[in-house]
C-alpha positions as CSV (number, residue, x, y, z in Angstrom):
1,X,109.8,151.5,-12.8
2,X,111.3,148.5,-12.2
3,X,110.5,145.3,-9.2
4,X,113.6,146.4,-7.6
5,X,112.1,150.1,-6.5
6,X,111.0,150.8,-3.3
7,X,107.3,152.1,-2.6
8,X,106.5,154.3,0.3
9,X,102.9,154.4,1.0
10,X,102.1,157.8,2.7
11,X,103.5,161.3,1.9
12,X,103.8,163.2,4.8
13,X,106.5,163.6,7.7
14,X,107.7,160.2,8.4
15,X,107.2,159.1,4.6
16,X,108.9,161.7,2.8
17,X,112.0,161.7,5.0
18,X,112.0,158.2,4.4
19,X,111.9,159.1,0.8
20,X,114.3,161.1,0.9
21,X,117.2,158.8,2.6
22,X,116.5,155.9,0.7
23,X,117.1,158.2,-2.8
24,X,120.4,160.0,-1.2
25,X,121.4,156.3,-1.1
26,X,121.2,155.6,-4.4
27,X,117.6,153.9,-4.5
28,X,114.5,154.4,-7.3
29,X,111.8,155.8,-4.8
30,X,107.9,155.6,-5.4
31,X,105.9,157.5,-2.7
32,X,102.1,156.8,-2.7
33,X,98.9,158.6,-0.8
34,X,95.3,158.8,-1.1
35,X,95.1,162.3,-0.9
36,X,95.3,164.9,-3.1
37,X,98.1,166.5,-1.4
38,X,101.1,165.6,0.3
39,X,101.9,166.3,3.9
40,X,98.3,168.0,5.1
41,X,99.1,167.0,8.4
42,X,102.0,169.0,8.2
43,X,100.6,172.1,7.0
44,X,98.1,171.8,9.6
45,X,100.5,171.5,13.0
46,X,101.7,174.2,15.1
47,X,98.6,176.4,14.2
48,X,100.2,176.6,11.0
49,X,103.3,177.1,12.1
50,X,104.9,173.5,11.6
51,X,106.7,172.7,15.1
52,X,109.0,170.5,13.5
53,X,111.1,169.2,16.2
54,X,112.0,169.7,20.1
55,X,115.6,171.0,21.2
56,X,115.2,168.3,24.1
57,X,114.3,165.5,22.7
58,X,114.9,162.6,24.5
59,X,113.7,158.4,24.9
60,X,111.9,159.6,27.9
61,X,109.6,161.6,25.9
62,X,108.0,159.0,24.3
63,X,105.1,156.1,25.2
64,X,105.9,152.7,24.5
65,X,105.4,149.2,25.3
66,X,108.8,148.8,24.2
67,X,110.0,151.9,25.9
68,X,113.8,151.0,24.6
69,X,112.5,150.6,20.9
70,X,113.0,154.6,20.0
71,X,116.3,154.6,21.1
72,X,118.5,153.6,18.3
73,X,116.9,156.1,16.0
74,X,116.6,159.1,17.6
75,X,119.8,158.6,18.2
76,X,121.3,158.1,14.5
77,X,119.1,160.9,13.4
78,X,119.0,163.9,16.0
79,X,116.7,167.1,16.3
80,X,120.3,168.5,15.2
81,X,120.0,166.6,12.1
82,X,116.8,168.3,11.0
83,X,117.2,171.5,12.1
84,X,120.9,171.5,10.0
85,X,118.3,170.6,7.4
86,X,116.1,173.5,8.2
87,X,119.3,176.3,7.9
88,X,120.5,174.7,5.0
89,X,117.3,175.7,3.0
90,X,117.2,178.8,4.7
91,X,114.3,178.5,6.6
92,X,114.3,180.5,9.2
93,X,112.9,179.4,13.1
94,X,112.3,179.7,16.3
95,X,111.8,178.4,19.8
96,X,109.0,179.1,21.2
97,X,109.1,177.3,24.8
98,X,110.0,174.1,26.2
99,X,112.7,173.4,23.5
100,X,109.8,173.6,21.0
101,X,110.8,174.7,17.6
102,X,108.6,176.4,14.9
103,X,108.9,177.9,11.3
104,X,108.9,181.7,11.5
105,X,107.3,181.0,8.0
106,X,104.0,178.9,7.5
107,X,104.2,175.2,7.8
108,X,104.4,174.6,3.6
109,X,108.1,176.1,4.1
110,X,108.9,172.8,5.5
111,X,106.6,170.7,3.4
112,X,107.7,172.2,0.5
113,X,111.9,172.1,2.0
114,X,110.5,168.3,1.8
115,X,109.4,168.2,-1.3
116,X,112.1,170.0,-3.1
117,X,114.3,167.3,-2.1
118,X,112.1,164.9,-3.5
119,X,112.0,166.2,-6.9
120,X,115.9,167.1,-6.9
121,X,116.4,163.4,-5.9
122,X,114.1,161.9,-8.3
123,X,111.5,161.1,-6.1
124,X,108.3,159.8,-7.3
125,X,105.3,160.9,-6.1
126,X,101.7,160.0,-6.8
127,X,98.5,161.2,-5.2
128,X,94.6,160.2,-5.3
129,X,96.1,156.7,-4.8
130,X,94.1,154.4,-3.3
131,X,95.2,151.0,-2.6
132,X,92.9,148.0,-3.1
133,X,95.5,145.2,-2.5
134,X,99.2,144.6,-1.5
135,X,100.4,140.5,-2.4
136,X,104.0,139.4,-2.2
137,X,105.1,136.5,-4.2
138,X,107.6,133.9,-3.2
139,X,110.0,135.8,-5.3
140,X,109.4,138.3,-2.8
141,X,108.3,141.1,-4.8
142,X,105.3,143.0,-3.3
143,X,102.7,144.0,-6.0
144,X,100.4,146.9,-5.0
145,X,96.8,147.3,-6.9
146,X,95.4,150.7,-6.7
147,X,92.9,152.7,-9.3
148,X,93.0,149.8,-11.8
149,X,96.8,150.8,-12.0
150,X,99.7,148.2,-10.4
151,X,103.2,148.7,-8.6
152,X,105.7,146.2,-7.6
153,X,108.8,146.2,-5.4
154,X,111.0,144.6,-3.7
155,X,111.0,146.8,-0.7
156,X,107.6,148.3,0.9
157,X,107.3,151.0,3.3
158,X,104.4,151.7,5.4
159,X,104.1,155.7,6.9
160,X,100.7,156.0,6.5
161,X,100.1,156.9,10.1
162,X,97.1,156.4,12.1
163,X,93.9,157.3,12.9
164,X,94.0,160.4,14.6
165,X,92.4,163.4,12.1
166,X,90.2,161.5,10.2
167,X,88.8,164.6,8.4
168,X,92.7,164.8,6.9
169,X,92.0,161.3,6.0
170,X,93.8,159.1,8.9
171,X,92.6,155.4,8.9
172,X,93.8,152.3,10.0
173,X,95.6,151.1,6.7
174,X,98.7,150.7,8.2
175,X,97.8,148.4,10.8
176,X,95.7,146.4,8.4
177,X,98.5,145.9,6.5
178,X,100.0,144.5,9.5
179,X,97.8,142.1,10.5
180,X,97.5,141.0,6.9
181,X,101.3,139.8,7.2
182,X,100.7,138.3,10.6
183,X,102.2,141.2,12.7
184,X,100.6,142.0,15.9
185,X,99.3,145.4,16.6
186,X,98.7,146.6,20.0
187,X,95.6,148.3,21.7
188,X,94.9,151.4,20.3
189,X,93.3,155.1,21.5
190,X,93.1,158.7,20.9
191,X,96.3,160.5,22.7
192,X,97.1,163.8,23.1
193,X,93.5,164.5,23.2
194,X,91.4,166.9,25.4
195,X,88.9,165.6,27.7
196,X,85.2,165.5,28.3
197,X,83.8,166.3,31.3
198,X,80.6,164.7,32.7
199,X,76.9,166.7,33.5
200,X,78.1,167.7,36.7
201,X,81.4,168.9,35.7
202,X,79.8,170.5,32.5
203,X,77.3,172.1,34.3
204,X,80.0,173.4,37.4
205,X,82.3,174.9,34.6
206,X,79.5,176.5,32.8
207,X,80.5,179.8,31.1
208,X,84.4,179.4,31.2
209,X,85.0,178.3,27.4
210,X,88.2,179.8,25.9
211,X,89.6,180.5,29.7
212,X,93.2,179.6,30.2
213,X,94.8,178.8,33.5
214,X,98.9,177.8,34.5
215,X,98.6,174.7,36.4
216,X,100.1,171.7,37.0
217,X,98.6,168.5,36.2
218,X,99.1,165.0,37.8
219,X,97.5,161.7,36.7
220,X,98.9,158.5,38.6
221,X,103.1,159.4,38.8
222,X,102.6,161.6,35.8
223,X,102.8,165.4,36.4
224,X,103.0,168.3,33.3
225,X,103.7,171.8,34.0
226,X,101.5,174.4,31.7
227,X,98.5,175.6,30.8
228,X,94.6,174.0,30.9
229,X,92.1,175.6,28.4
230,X,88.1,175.2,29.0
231,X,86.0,174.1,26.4
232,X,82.6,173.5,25.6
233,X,82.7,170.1,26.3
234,X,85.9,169.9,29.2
235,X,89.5,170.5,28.8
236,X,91.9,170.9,26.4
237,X,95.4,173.5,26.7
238,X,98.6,171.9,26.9
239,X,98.6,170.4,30.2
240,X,95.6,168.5,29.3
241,X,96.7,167.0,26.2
242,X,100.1,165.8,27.8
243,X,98.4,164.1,30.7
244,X,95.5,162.8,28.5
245,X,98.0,159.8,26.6
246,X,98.5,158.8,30.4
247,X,95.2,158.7,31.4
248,X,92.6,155.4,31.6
249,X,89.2,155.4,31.7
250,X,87.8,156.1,35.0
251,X,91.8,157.6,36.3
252,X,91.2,160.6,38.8
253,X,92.9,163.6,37.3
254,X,94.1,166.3,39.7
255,X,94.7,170.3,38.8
256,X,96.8,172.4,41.1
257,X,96.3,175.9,39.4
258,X,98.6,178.4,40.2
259,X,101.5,176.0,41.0
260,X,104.0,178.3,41.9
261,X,102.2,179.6,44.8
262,X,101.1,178.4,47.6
263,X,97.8,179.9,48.1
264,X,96.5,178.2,51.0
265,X,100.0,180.3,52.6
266,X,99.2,183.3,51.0
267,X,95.7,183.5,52.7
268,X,97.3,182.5,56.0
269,X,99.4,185.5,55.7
270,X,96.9,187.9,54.5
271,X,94.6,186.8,57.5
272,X,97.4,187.6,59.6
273,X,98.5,190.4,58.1
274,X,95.3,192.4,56.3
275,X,92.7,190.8,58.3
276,X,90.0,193.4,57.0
277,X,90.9,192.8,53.4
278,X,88.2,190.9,51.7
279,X,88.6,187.2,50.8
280,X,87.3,188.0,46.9
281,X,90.1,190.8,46.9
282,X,92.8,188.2,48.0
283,X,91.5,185.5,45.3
284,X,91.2,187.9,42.1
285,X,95.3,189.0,42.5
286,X,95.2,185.7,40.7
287,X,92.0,184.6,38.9
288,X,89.2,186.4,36.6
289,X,86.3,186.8,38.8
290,X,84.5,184.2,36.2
291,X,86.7,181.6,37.2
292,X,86.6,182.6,41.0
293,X,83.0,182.2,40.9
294,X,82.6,178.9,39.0
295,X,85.2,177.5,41.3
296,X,84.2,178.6,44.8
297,X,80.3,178.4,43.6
298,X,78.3,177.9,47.0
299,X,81.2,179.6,49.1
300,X,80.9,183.2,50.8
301,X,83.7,185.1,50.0
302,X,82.6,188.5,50.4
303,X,84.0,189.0,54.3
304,X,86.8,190.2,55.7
305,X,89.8,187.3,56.0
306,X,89.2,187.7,59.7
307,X,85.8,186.5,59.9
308,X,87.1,182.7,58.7
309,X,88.9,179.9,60.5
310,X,92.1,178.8,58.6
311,X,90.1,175.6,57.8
312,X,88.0,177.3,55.6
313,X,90.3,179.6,54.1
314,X,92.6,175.5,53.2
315,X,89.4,174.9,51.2
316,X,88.7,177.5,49.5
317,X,93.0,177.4,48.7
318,X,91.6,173.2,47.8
319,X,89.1,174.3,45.3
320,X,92.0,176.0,43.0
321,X,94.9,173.3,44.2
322,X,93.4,170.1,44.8
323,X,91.1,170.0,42.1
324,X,90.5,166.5,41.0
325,X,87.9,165.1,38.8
326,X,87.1,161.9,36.5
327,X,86.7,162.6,32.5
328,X,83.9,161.2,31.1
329,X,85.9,160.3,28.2
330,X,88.0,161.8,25.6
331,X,86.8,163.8,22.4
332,X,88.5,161.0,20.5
333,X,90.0,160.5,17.5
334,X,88.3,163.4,15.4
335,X,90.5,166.2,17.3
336,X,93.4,163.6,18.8
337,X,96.8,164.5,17.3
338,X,98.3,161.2,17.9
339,X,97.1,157.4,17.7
340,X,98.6,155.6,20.9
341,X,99.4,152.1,20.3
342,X,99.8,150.3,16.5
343,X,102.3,148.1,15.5
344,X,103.9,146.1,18.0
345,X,108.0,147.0,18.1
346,X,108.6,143.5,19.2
347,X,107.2,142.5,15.4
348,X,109.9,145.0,14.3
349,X,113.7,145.7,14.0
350,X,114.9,149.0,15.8
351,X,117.8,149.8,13.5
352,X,116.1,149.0,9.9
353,X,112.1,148.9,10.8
354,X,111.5,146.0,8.9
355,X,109.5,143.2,10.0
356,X,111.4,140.2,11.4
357,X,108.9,138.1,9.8
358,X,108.8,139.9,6.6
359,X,111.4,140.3,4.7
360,X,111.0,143.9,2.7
361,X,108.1,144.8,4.1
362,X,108.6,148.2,6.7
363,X,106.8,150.1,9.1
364,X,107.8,154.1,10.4
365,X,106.1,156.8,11.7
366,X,102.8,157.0,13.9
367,X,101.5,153.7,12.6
368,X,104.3,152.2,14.8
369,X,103.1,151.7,18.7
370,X,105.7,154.8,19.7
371,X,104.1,158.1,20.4
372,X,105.6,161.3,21.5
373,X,104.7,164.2,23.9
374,X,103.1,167.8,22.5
375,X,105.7,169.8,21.5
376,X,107.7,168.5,18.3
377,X,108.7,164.8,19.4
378,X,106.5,163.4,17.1
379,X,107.5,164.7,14.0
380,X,111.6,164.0,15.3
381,X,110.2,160.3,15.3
382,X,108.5,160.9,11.7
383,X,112.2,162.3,10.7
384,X,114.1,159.8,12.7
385,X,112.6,156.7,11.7
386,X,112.2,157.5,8.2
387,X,115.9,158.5,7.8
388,X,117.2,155.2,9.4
389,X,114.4,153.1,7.6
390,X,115.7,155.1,4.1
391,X,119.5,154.1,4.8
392,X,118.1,150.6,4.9
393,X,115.7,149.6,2.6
């Protein structure tokens, strides 16, 4: 293959859409991976399931520095766009909340959608490719060394993602690779990412792993509506690993369960109107008894509502609705979904993706400091930016 090619490092979401545009436009593609097979973290999301993009998708639903940086792609290259994508190879789908989108079949239905593409367009792909060494000369032709084998193009691609799943084989190349060419590359952390809780928590919560509760949960000015999960270790459900690419070390984060009702209301009324009910009674219309237990441990609430002041019965109502508490940390990057952070956007053009300082040389996907909420944004980003990088390179 000739100088003039362009190599894609990384075959999954971002890289193979990428791979895709750029041959629909006429371009000799080359997409390289380390692994022996393309798109694992594909097959892997959505419990299998693949949710590929979100009907809502918006700017707003993605973390930034550069918080304008997403727009022009998501833009040029809409949920729309992919889902037309999804119906035109018959795939069927559907939405399973929130706008979020899934394969009815497993997830290789849309690796392999992906992949058929490929090979219809004349994509190459090569796996078990590991890169020792990327040079450009001042002909501006990129040379890759890898498995005593070399590359060369005039046009590189990085969508090798981040670090988040290193048992799939996420590391760092990509921002390596920046700061090789003298691109800056912002803090990075573990997002979307359940929590740990310290001994006291651990020992408070003791017995709920694998319980499930709706809540709302707020850290700072940021507030997601759905369901916690208890672990082993702390928290993890949906909620938690919204509010966890918010949250800093040492951030309170507070959990109103049962959000829709006001509970401290409800027992008001109750005492008012059932004053020989039972307190317990009252609590398990909405909780396990497991959970009631853990929650109100040290609390007598075996006595008929009458028997309490309405100051007791607003903290016992507190211990479900004002729940606050301070993670000990994060379960990092070994069960993150995302990276936050990675290539600064500032380094980067928002309509092409490649580097203002380095001419050829593009950056899409994950390894880019943008990062989406749960629910399918960051796989439109993967699509989005890899279309819009393909129509340029």
């Amino acid at each position: 293959m000739s100088s003039d090619q362009v190599i894609i490092i990384g075959a999954g979401a971002a890289g193979l859409m990428c791979a895709i545009s750029a041959a629909e436009n006429g371009k000799t593609v080359l997409v390289l991976d380390h692994a022996n097979k393309a798109g694992k973290k594909i097959l892997i999301s959505g419990g299998g399931r693949c949710n590929f993009t979100n009907m809502y998708t918006e700017p707003s639903n993605y973390l930034s520095a550069n918080p304008h940086f997403c727009k022009s792609a998501l833009k040029r290259y809409t949920q729309w766009d992919f889902i037309a994508e999804v119906d035109k190879a018959g795939l069927p789908w559907h939405e399973k909340k929130l706008g979020q989108l899934f394969s009815d079949n497993k997830s290789e239905a849309i690796l392999n959608m992906l992949l058929d593409r490929c090979e219809e367009l004349g994509v190459g792909i090569k796996l078990n490719c590991s890169i020792d060494k990327i040079e450009k000369n001042d002909d501006g032709i990129f040379s890759l060394t890898s498995n005593d084998n070399t590359d060369t193009c005039s046009s590189l691609v990085i969508a090798t993602g981040a670090m988040s799943f290193p048992t799939m084989g996420a590391t760092d190349f990509g921002h390596r690779v920046a700061r090789q060419f003298g691109l800056k590359v912002t803090n990075t952390t573990p997002g979307l990412v359940p929590f740990t809780f310290d001994a006291k928590e651990k020992a408070r919560f003791d017995g709920l792993s694998g319980v499930s509760i709706d809540t709302e949960i707020t850290c700072g000015k940021q507030s997601f509506r759905e369901n916690i999960l208890f672990t082993h270790k702390g928290l993890s459900g949906p909620a938690v690993l919204q509010i966890s690419s918010y949250w800093q070390p040492g951030d309170t984060i507070t959990v109103c369960c049962l959000a829709d009702v006001d509970l401290f209301g409800e027992l008001k009324q109750h005492h008012q109107d059932s004053p020989n009910k039972h307190l317990i009674n009252i609590l398990k219309l909405h909780f396990p008894e497991r959970v009631i237990e853990k929650f109100c441990a040290g609390h007598e609430l075996n006595k008929p509502l009458q028997q309490y002041k309405h100051s007791e019965l607003e903290t016992i109502a507190d211990l479900f609705q004002k729940w606050s508490f301070i993670p000990s940390g994060t379960e990092g990057y070994k069960k993150a979904e995302v990276t936050l952070g990675g290539v600064d956007t500032d380094e980067i053009s928002s309509k092409t993706f490649e580097a203002k300082k380095v001419k050829g040389l593009y950056f899409i996907g994950e390894v880019l400091d943008v990062t989406g909420h749960l629910g399918g944004f960051n796989f439109q980003w993967a699509w989005a930016s890899g279309f819009c990088c393909g129509q340029a390179v």
